[in-house]
C-alpha positions as CSV (number, residue, x, y, z in Angstrom):
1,X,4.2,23.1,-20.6
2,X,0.7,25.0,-20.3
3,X,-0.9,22.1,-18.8
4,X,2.0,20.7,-16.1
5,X,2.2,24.6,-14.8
6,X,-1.8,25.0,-14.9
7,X,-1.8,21.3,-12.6
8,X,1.1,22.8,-10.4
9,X,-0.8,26.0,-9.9
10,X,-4.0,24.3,-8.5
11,X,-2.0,22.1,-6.6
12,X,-0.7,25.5,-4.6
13,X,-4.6,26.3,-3.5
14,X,-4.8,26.8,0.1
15,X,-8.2,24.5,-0.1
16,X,-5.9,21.7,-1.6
17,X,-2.8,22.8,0.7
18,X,-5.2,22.4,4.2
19,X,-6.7,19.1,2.1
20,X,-2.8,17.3,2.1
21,X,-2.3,18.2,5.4
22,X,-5.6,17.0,6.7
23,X,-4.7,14.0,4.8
24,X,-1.0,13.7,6.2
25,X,-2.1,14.7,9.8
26,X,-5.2,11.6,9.7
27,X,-2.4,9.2,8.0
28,X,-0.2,9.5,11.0
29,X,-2.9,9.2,13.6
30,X,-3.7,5.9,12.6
31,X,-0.5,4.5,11.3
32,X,0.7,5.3,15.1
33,X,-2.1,3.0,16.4
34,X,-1.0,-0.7,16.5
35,X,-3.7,-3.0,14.3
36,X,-4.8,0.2,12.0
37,X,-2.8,1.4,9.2
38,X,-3.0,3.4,5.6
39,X,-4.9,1.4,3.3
40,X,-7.9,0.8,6.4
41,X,-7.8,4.6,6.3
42,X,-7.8,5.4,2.7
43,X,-10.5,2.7,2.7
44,X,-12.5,4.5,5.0
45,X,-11.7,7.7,3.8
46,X,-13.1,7.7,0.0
47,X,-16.5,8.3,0.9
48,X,-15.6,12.1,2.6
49,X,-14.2,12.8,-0.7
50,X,-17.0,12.7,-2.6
51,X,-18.0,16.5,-2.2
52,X,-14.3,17.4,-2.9
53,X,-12.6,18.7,-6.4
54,X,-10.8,15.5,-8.3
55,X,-7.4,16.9,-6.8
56,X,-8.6,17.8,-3.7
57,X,-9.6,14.2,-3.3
58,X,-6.8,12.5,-4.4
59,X,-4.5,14.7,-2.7
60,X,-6.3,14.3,0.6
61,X,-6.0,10.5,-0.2
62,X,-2.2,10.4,-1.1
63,X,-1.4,12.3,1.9
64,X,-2.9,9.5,4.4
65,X,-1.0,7.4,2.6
66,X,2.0,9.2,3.5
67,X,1.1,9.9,6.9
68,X,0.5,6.4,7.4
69,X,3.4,4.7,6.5
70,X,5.4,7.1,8.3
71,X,3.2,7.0,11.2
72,X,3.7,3.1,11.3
73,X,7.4,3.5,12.7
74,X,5.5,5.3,15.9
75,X,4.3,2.4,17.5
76,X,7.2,0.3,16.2
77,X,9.9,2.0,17.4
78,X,8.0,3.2,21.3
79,X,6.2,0.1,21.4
80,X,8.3,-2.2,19.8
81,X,4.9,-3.2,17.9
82,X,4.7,-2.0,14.1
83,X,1.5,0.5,13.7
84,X,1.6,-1.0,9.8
85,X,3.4,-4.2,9.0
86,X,5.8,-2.7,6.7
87,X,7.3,-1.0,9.9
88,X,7.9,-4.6,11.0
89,X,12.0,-4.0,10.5
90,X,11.8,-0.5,12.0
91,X,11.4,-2.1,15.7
92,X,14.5,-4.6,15.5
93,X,16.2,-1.4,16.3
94,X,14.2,1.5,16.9
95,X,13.0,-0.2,20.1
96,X,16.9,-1.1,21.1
97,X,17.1,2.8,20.8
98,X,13.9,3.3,23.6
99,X,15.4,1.3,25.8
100,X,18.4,3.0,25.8
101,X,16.7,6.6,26.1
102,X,17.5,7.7,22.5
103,X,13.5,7.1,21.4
104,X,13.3,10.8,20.3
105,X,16.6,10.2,18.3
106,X,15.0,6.9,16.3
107,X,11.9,8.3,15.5
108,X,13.6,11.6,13.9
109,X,15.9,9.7,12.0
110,X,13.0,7.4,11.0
111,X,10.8,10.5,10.1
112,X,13.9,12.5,7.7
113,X,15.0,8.6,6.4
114,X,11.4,8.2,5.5
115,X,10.7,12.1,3.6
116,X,13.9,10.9,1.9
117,X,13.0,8.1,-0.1
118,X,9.4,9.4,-0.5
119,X,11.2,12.4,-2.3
120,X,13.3,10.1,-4.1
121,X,10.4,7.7,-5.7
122,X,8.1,10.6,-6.5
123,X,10.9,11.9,-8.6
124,X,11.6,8.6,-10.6
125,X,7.3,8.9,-10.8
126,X,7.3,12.0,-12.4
127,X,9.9,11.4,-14.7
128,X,9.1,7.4,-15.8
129,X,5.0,7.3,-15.9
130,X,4.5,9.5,-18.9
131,X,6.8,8.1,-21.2
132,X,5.6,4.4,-19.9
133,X,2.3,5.6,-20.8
134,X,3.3,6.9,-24.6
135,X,4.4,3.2,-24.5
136,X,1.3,2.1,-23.3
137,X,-0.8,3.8,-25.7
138,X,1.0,1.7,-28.8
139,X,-0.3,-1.5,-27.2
140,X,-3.4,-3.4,-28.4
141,X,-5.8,-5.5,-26.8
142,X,-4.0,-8.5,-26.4
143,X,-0.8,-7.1,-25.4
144,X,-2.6,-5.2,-22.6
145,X,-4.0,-8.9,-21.5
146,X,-1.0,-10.3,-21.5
147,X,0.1,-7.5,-19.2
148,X,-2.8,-8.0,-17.2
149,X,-2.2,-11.8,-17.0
150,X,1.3,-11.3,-16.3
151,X,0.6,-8.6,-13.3
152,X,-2.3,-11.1,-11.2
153,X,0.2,-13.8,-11.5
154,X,2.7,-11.9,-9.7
155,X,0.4,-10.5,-7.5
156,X,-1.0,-13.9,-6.1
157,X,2.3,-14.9,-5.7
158,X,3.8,-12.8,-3.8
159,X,1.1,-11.7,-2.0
160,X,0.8,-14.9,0.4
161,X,2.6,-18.3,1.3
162,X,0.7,-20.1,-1.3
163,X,0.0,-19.1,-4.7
164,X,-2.7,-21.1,-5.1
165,X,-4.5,-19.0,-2.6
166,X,-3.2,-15.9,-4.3
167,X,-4.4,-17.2,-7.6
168,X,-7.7,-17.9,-6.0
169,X,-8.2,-14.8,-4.0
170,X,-7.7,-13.1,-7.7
171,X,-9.7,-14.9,-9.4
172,X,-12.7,-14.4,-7.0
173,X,-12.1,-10.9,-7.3
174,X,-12.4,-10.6,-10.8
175,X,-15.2,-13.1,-10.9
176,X,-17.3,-10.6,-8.2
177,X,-16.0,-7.7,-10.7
178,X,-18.0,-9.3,-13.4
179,X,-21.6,-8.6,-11.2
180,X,-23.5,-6.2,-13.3
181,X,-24.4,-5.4,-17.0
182,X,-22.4,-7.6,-19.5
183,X,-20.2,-5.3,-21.2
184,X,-21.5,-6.8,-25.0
185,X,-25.2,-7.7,-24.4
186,X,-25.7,-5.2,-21.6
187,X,-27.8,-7.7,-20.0
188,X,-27.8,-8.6,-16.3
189,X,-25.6,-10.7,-14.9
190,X,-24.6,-12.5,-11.1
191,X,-27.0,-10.0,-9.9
192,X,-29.4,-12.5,-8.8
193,X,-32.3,-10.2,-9.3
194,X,-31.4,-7.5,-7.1
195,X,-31.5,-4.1,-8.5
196,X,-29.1,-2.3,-7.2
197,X,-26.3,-4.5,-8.2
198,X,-27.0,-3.4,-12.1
199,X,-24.3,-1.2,-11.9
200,X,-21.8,-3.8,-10.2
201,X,-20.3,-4.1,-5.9
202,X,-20.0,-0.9,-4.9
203,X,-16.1,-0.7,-4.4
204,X,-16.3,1.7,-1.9
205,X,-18.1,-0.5,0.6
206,X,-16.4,-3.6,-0.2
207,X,-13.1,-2.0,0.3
208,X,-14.4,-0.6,3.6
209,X,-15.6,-4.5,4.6
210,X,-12.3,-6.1,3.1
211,X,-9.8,-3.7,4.9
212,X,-11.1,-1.9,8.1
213,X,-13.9,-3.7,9.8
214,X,-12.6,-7.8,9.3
215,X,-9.6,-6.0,11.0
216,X,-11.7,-4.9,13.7
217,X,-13.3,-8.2,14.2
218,X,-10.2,-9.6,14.0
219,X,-8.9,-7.4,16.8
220,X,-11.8,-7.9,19.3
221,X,-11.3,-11.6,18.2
222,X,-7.8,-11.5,19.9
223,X,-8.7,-9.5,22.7
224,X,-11.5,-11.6,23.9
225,X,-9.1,-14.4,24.0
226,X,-6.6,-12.5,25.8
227,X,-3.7,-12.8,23.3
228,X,-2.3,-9.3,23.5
229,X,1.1,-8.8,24.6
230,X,2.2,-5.5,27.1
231,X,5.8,-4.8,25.7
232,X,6.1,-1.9,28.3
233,X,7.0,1.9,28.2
234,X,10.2,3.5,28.4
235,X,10.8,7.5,28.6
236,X,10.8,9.3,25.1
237,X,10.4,12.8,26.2
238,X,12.1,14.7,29.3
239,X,14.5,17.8,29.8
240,X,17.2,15.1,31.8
241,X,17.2,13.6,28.5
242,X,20.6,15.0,26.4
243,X,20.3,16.7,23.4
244,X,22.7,14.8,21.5
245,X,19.8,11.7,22.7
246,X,16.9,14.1,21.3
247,X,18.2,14.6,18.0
248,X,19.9,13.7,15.0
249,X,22.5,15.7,13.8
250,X,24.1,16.4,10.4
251,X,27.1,14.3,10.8
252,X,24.8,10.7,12.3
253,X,22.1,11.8,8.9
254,X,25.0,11.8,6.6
255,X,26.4,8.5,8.1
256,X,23.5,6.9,7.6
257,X,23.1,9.1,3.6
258,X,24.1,5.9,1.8
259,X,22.4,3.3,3.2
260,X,19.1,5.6,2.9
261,X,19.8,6.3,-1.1
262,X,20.0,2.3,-1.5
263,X,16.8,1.6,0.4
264,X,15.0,4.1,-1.6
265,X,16.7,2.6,-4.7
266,X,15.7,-0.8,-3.2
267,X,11.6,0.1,-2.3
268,X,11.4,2.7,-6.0
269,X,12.1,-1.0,-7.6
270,X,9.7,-2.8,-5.3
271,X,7.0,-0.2,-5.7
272,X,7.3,-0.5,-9.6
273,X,6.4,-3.8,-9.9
274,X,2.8,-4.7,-9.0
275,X,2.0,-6.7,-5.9
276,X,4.8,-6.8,-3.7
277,X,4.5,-4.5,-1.8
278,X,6.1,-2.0,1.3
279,X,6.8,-4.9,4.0
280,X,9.1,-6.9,1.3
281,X,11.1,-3.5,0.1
282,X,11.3,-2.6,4.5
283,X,13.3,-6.5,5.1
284,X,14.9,-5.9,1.7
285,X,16.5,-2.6,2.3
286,X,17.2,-4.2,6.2
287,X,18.8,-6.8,5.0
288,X,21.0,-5.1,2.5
289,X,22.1,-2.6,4.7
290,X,23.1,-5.5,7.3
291,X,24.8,-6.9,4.9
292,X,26.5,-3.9,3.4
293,X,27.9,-3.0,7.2
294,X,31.3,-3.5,8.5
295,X,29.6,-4.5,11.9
296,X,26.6,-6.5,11.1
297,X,26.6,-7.4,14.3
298,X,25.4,-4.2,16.1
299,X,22.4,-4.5,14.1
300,X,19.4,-5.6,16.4
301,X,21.0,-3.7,19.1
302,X,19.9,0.0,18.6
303,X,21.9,1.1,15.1
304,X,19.9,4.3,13.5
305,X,21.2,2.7,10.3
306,X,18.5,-0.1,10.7
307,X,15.8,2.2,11.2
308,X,16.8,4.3,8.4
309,X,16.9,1.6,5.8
310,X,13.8,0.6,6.4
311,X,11.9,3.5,6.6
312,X,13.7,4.8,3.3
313,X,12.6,1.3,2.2
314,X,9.0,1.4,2.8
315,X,8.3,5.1,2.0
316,X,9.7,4.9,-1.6
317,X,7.2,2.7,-2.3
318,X,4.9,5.2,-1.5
319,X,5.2,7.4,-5.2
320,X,6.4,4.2,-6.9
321,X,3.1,2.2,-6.7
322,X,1.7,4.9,-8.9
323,X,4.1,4.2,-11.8
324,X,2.1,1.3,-12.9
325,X,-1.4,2.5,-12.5
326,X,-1.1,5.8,-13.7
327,X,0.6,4.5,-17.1
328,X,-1.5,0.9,-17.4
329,X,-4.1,1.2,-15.2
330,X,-2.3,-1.6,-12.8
331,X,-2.5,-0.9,-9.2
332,X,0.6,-1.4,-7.8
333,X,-0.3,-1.8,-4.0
334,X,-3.8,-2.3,-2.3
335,X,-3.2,1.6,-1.8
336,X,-3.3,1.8,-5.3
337,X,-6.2,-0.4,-5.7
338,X,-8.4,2.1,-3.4
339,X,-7.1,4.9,-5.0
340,X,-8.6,3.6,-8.5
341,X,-12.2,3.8,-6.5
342,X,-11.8,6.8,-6.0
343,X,-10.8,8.1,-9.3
344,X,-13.2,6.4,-10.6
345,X,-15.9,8.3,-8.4
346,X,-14.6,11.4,-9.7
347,X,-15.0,10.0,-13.8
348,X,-11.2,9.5,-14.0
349,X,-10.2,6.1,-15.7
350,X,-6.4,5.3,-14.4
351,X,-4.2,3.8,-17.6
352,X,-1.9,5.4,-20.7
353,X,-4.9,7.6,-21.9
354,X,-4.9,10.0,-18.4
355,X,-2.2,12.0,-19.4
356,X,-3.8,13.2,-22.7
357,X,-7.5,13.5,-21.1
358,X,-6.8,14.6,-17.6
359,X,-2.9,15.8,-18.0
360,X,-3.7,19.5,-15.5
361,X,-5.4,16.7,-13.2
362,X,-2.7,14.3,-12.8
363,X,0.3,17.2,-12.8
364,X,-1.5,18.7,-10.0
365,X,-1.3,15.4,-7.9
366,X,2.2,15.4,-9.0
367,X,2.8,19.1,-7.4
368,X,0.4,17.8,-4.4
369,X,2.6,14.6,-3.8
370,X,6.3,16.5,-3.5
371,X,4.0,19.0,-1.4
372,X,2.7,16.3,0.9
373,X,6.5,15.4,1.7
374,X,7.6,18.6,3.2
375,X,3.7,19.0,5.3
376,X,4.5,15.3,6.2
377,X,7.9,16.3,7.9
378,X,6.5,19.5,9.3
379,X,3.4,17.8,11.5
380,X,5.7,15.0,12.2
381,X,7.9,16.8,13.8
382,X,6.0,19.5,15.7
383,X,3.5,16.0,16.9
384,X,6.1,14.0,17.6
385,X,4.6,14.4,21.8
386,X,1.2,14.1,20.5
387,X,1.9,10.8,18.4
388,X,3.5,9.2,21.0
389,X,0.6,9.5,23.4
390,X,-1.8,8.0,20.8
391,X,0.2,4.7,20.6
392,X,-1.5,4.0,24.2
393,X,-5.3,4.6,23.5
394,X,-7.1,1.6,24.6
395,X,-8.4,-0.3,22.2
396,X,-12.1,0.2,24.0
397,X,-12.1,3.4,22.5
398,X,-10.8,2.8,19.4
399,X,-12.7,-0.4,18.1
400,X,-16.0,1.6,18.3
401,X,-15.0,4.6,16.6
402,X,-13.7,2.9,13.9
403,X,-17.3,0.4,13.5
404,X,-18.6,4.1,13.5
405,X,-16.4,5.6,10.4
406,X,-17.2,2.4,8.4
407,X,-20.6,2.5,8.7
408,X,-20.9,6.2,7.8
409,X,-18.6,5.8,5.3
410,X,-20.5,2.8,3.4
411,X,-23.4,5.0,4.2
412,X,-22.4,8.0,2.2
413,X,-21.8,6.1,-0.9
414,X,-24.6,6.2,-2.3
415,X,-27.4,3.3,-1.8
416,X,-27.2,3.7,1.5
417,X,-28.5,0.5,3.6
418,X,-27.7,-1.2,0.5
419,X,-24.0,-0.3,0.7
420,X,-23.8,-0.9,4.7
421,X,-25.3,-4.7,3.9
422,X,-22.5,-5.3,1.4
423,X,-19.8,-4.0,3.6
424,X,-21.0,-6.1,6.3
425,X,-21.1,-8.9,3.8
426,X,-17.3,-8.6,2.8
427,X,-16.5,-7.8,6.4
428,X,-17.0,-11.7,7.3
429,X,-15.5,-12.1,4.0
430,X,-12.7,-10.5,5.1
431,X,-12.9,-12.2,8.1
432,X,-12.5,-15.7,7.1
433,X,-9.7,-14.6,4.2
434,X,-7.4,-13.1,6.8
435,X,-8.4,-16.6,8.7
436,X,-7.3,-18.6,5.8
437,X,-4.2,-16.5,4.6
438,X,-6.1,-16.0,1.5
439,X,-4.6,-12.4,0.2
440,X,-7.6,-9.5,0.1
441,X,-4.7,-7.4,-1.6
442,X,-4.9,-10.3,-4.2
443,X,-8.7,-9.8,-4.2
444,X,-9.0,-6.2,-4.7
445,X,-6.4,-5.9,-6.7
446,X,-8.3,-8.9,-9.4
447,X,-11.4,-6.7,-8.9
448,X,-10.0,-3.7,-9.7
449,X,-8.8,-5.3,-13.0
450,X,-11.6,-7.7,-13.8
451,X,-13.3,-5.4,-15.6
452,X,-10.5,-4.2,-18.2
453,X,-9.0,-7.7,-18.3
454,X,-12.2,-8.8,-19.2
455,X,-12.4,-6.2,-21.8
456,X,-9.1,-6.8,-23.0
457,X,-9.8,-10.7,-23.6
458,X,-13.0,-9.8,-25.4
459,X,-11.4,-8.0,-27.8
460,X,-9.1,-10.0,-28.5
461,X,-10.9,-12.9,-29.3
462,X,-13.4,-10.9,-31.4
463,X,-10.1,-9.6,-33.5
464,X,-8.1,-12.8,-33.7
465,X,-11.3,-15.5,-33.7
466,X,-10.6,-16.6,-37.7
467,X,-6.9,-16.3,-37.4
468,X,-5.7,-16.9,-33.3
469,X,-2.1,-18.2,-34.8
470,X,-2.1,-14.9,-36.0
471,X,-0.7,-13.8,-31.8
472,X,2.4,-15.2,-32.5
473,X,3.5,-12.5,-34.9
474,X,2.8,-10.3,-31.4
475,X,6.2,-10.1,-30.0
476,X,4.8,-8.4,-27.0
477,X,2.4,-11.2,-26.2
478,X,4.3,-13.8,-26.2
479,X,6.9,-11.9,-24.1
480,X,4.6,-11.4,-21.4
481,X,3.1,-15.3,-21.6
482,X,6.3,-16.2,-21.4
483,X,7.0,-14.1,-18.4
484,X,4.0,-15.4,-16.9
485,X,5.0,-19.6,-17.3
486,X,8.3,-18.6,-15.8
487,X,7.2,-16.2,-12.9
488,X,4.8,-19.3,-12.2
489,X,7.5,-21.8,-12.4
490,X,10.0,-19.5,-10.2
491,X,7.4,-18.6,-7.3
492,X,6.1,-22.5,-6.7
493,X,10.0,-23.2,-7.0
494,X,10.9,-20.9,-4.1
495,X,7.9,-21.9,-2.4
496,X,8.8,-25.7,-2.7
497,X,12.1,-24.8,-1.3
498,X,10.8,-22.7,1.5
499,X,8.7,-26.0,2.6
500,X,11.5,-28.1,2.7
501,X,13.3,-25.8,5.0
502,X,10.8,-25.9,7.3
503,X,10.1,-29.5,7.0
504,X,14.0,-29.9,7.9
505,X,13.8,-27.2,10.8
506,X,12.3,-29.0,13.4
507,X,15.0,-31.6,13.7
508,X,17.5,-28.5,13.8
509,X,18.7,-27.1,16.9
510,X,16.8,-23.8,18.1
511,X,18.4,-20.4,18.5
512,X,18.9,-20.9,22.2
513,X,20.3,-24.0,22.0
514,X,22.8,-22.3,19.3
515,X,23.5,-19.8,21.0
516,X,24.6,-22.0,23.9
C-alpha cells in the first residue's frame, strides 16, 4: 500500500501535472490536423523526454496519446476528414451535425463520450494488469514463446488485408531487431561492420522514419498530384447559434449513457488483445450501436449517438493497450510499441517483473493516466475555438515543421548524424510499406519483440534440446500453438471470404442503382 500511495503522490507534482497537460494539449494539436495523428507524435516526441524523470516521460507520452485520439474527432466531425483513422466512424455523423449547425454540439458530446470510456478502460487497467502479471511471472520460457508466437500471428493478421504481408512485415521486424551483439556469443552480428550498430537500430529514429516522415512524403506525394479533396466549411461558432445547438445537455448525455458504456466495453476488449487496434473497436462500437437502435435508419444523418459510440470506442483503447505490455511485455497498439522505446530509454524493461522492480514507477503512471482524463476534458473544452482553426492550416506550413521535429528529434538521440541517416533510411522504408499495404504496426510491433522472442526460443531449446517431447507435458504451450494453427486458419478463412465477395461485387448492382 506504501508503494501505490508513494507512485500516486509523485504523480500529483506540479512538474508532472504541467508535463500531462503539455502532453494532452500537443496530442490534440495534431490529432486535429488531417494526415497527423498520435503515434507520429509520440514518435516524434520520445527524444524531448530524454532529460525528463521516468514518469514525467511517460506521463508526457500517455497524455499525447490521449490528446490525440480525442483530437482526431476535430477534423472528422468539422471537416468531415478524420485527423486519425480511428475517427473514421466519427464523421458519418458528426459532419451531418455541421451541416446542420449543431458542430459545437458533436464535438462536445464527442469530447465527454470520449473522457468516458478512457475512464472506463484505465479502470479495468488498474485492476486486471497486476494480477495478469503474478500470472505472468509463473510462466517459463517456452510458455512465454508461445505467447509471443501467438501475439505476431494475430498482429499480422489483423493488421492488414493480407496476412502474408502481416507475417512478413513481422518477420522483418524481428529479423532487423536481431542487428547487434548476439545475445550468447556477444559477437557482432548484421552489423556489416559499422560501429555504431553494436548496440542494435536505434528505435527512436526508426520509429520517427516509420511513422512521421513516410507520412510526410506520402502527403507531399498526394499533393503534388493534386489529389486532395475541399469538403467545405460550415459555421461552428456564432452567438445566432442556439444554445440548445452549442451544447449537450444532461438529458441528450444520458440518452446516449448506454450506448457509450457498450462501446467502451466494446474498445476495453479490443485494446486487450494485441494488434487490433482503435479504428476496428471505432466501426465495432458503430456498428453495434446501429444495430442496437430502434431507428437505424437516422444513423448517417446527424445522430449524436453515432458519434458517441465511436469515440467511447476508440478512447477505451487508449488504457487498454497497456494491459498487455505492462503484464507480458506485448505491446498492444503501435502506441504501445513506442512507448516500450521509451521505457527502455529510461532502464525500464515492460513485462510481469515491473511491478515488483518499478511498482512506485508504474502506480504513478496509473495516478498520471486517470489525471490526464480530467486535463484532457478541461483543454478540450476551453480550445474547442482554437482547435477548430487548426484543422485549416495549410499543409505548406505544416509539412516543413514537421521534417523539422524529426530531424531534431533523430538528432537528440544520441549518435547524432548516425541516427538522422537511419531515420531517413526507414523513412523510404516506410514509404514503399505504406505503398505496398505492408503493416509498419506489424513491423514495429515484431521489432519490439524480436529481441525477447528471440530470448525466449533460446532458452527453450537449451532446456528441452535432450528431451523436446518433453513440451507436451506444458499445457500452456500447447494451448497457445494451438491458438496459433487456429487463429491462422480463421484469419486466411475470413480473408478467403472477403475475396470472394469482392470478386462477386462487380457483377452486383451499385448503390445508386439500388437505391433507384
Amino acid at each position: 500500500m506504501d508503494t501505490v500511495l508513494a507512485g500516486v503522490s509523485d504523480a500529483f507534482t506540479l512538474i508532472n501535472i504541467t508535463y500531462i497537460a503539455m502532453g494532452v494539449f500537443m496530442g490534440i494539436m495534431v490529432g486535429a490536423i488531417p494526415g497527423l495523428n498520435g503515434p507520429m507524435a509520440i514518435a516524434v516526441a520520445v527524444p524531448l523526454t530524454y532529460y525528463m524523470s521516468p514518469l514525467g516521460s511517460i506521463a508526457f507520452l500517455i497524455g499525447i496519446n490521449k490528446g490525440g485520439t480525442y483530437g482526431g474527432s476535430v477534423a472528422a466531425i468539422l471537416l468531415n476528414t478524420p485527423g486519425s483513422p480511428e475517427s473514421t466512424s466519427t464523421a458519418f455523423d458528426g459532419y451531418p451535425l455541421v451541416k446542420k449547425g449543431k458542430g459545437l454540439k458533436a464535438l462536445k458530446m464527442a469530447l465527454y463520450a470520449s473522457i468516458t470510456g478512457d475512464v472506463f478502460s484505465d479502470i479495468v487497467l488498474f485492476t486486471v494488469a497486476a494480477p495478469l502479471a503474478i500470472v505472468a511471472l509463473r510462466m517459463g520460457p517456452p510458455e512465454m514463446a508461445a505467447v509471443f508466437a501467438f501475439s505476431l500471428t494475430i498482429i499480422a493478421g489483423l493488421s492488414g488485408k493480407s496476412i502474408l504481408r502481416g507475417l512478413l512485415a513481422a518477420i522483418l521486424g524481428a529479423y532487423i531487431s536481431c542487428v547487434g551483439l548476439d545475445i550468447e556469443t556477444a559477437q557482432p552480428r548484421l552489423t556489416m561492420g559499422l560501429s555504431d550498430l553494436i548496440e542494435g537500430v536505434p528505435i527512436i529514429p526508426m520509429t520517427i522514419g516509420l511513422l512521421a516522415l513516410s507520412e510526410i512524403l506520402i502527403q507531399i506525394e498526394t499533393s503534388l498530384l493534386g489529389r486532395q479533396t475541399d469538403s467545405g466549411q460550415y459555421r461552428v461558432f456564432g452567438k445566432d447559434i442556439p444554445k440548445e445547438d452549442r451544447t449537450v445537455s444532461w438529458a441528450e448525455y444520458k440518452s446516449c449513457l448506454r450506448t457509450i458504456v457498450r462501446s467502451a466495453l466494446i474498445g476495453t476488449g479490443v485494446g486487450a488483445i494485441p494488434g487490433i487496434g482503435a479504428i476496428v473497436a471505432g466501426f465495432l462500437g458503430y456498428g453495434a450501436a446501429k444495430r442496437a437502435s430502434k431507428n437505424p435508419e437516422e444513423f448517417g444523418t446527424g445522430k449524436l449517438e453515432g458519434v458517441a459510440a465511436t469515440e467511447a470506442a476508440n478512447s477505451a483503447v487508449v488504457g487498454a493497450n497497456l494491459i498487455p505490455l505492462l503484464a507480458l511485455g506485448i505491446p498492444g497498439s503501435l502506441s504501445a510499441a513506442i512507448l516500450i522505446g521509451a521505457f527502455l530509454m529510461h532502464g525500464v524493461d515492460p513485462g510481469p517483473l515491473i511491478f515488483q522492480e518499478h511498482g512506485q514507477l508504474i502506480y504513478g503512471i496509473f495516478a498520471a493516466m486517470f489525471m490526464a482524463n480530467w486535463i484532457n476534458f478541461g483543454i478540450a473544452n476551453l480550445g474547442l475555438r482554437l482547435f477548430a482553426m487548426v484543422v485549416s492550416v495549410p499543409k505548406g506550413i505544416i509539412h516543413p515543421i514537421v521534417v523539422v521535429l524529426c530531424i531534431a528529434g533523430a538528432f537528440a538521440n544520441g549518435n547524432a548524424m548516425f541516427s538522422v541517416a537511419v531515420m531517413m533510411v526507414f523513412a523510404v522504408l516506410g514509404y514503399f510499406m505504406r505503398k505496398l499495404d505492408f503493416s509498419f504496426a506489424t513491423f514495429i510491433i515484431g521489432f519490439a519483440l524480436g529481441g525477447t522472442f528471440e530470448q525466449s526460443v533460446r532458452q527453450s531449446v537449451i532446456l528441452f534440446k535432450d528431451s523436446p517431447w518433453t513440451l507436451l507435458t506444458h499445457p500452456i504451450v500447447m494451448l497457445f500453438v494451438a491458438l496459433t494453427i487456429f487463429a491462422v486458419w480463421r484469419i486466411l478463412n475470413g480473408q478467403m471470404s472477403v475475396k470472394k465477395v469482392v470478386a462477386v461485387a462487380p457483377d452486383s448492382p451499385s448503390v445508386s442503382e439500388t437505391k433507384s
